[in-house]
N, CA and C atoms as a LAMMPS dump frame, in Angstrom:
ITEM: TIMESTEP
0
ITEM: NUMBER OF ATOMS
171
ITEM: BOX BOUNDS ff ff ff
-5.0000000000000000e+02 5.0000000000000000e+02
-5.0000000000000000e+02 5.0000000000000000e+02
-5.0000000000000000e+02 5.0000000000000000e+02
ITEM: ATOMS id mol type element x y z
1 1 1 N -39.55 8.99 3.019
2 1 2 C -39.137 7.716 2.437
3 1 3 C -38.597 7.915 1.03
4 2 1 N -39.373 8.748 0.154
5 2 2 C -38.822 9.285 -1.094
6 2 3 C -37.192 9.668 -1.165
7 3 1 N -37.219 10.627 -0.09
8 3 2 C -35.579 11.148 0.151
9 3 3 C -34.563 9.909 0.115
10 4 1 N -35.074 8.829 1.377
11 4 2 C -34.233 8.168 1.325
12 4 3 C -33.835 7.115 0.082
13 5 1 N -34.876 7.339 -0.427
14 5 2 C -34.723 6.107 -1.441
15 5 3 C -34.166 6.776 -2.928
16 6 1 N -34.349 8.309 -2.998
17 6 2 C -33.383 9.2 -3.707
18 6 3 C -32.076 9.154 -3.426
19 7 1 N -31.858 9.34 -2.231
20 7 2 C -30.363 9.112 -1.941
21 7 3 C -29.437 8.207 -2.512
22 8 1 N -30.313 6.662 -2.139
23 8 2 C -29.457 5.085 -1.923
24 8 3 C -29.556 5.48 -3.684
25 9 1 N -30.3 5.894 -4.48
26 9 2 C -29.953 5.9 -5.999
27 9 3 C -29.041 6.577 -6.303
28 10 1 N -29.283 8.254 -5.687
29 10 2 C -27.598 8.796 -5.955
30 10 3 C -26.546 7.718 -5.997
31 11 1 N -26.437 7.209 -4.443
32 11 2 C -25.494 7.035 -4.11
33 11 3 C -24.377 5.96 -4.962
34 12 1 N -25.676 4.921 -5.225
35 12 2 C -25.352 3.554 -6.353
36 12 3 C -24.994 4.128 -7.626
37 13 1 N -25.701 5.426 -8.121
38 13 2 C -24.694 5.825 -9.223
39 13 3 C -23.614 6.443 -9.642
40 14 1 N -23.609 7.618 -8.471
41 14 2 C -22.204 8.358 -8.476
42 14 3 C -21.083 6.961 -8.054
43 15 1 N -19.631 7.742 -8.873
44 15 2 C -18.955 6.858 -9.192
45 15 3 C -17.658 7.336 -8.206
46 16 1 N -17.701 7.806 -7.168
47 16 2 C -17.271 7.78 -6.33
48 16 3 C -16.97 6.585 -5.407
49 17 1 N -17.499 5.6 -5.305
50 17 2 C -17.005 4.75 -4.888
51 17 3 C -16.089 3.809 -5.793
52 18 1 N -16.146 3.682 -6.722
53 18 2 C -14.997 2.876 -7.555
54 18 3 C -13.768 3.466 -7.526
55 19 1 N -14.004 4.961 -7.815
56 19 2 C -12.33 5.542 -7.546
57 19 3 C -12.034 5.253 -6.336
58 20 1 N -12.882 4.964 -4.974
59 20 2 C -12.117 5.122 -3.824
60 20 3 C -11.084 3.702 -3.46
61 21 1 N -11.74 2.477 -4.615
62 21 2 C -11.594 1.285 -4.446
63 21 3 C -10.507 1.049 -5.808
64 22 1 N -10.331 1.966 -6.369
65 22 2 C -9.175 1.466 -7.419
66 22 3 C -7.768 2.754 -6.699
67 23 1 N -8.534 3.547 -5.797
68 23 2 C -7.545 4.501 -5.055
69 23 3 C -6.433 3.382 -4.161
70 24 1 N -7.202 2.554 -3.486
71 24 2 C -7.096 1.758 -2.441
72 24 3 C -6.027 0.472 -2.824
73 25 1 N -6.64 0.578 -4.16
74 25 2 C -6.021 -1.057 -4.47
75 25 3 C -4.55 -0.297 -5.139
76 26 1 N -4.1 0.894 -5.657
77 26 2 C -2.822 1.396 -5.507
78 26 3 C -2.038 1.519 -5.062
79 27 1 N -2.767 2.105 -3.738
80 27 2 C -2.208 2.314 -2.07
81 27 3 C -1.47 1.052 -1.678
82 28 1 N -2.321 -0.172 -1.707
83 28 2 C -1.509 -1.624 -1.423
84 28 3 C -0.24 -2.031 -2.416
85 29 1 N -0.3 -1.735 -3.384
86 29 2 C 0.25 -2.087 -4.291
87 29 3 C 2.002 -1.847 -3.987
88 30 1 N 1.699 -0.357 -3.66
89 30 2 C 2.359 0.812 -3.531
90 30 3 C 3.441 0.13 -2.218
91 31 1 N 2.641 -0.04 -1.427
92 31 2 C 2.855 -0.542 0.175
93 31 3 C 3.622 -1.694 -0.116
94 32 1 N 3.515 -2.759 -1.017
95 32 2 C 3.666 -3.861 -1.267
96 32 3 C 5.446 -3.619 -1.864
97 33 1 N 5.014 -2.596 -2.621
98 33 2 C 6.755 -2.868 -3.419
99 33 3 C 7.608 -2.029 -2.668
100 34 1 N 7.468 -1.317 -1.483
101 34 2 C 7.769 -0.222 -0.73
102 34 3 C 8.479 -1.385 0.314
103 35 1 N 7.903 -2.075 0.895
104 35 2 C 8.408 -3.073 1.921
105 35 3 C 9.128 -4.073 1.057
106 36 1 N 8.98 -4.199 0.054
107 36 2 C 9.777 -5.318 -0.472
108 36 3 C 11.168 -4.848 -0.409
109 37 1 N 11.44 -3.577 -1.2
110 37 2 C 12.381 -3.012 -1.509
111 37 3 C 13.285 -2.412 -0.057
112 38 1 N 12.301 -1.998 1.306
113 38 2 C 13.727 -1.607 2.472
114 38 3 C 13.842 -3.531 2.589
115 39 1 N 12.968 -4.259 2.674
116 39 2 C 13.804 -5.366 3.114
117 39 3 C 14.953 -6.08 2.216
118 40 1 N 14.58 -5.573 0.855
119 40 2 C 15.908 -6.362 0.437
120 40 3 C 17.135 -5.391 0.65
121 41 1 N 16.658 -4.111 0.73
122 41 2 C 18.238 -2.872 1.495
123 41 3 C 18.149 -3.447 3.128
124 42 1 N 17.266 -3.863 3.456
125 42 2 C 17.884 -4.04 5.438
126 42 3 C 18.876 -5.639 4.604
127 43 1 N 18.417 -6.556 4.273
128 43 2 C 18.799 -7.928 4.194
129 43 3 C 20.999 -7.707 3.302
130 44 1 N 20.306 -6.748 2.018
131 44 2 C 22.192 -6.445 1.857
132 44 3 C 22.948 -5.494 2.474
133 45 1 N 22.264 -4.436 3.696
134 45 2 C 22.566 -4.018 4.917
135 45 3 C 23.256 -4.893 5.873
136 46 1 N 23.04 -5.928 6.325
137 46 2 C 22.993 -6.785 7.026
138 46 3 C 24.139 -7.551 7.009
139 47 1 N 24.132 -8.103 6.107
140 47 2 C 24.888 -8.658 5
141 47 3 C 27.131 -7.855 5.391
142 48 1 N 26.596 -6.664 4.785
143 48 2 C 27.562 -5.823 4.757
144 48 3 C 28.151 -5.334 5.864
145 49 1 N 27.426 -5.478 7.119
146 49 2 C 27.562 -5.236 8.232
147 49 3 C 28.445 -6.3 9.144
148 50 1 N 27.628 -7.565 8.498
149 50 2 C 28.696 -8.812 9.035
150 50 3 C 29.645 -9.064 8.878
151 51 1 N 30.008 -8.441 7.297
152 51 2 C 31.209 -8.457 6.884
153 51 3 C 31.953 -7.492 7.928
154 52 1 N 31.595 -6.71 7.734
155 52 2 C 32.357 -5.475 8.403
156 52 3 C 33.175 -5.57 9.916
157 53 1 N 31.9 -6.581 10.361
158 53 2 C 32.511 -6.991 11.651
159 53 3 C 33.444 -8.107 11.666
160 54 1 N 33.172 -8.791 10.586
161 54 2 C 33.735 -9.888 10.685
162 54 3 C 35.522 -9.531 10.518
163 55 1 N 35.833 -8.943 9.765
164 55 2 C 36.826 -8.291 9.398
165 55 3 C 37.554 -7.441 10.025
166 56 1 N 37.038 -6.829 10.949
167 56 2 C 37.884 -6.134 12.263
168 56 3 C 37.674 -7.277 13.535
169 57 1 N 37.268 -7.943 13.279
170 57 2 C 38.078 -8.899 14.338
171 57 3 C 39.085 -9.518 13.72
């Protein structure tokens, strides 16, 4: 019981879990401006494409 209750104290103090949670909240961040950015290249893709067609007809 000692062990375990050594552990759950490690565990609450090593600071390993905050980096994994400020790792994480980057990752989204990251993800976030990553999709923003192909959709506004698919959307003036798109765009340019219509033209394109539009114009050879």
């Amino acid at each position: 019981m000692t062990q375990l209750m050594s552990s759950v104290k490690n565990f609450l103090v090593s600071e390993d879990g905050p980096t994994a949670v400020e790792y994480a909240i980057m990752l989204a961040l990251i993800v976030i401006v990553c999709i923003g950015a192909v959709q506004s290249i698919g959307t003036k893709a798109a765009a340019k494409f219509t033209a394109a067609g539009a114009a050879l007809q």
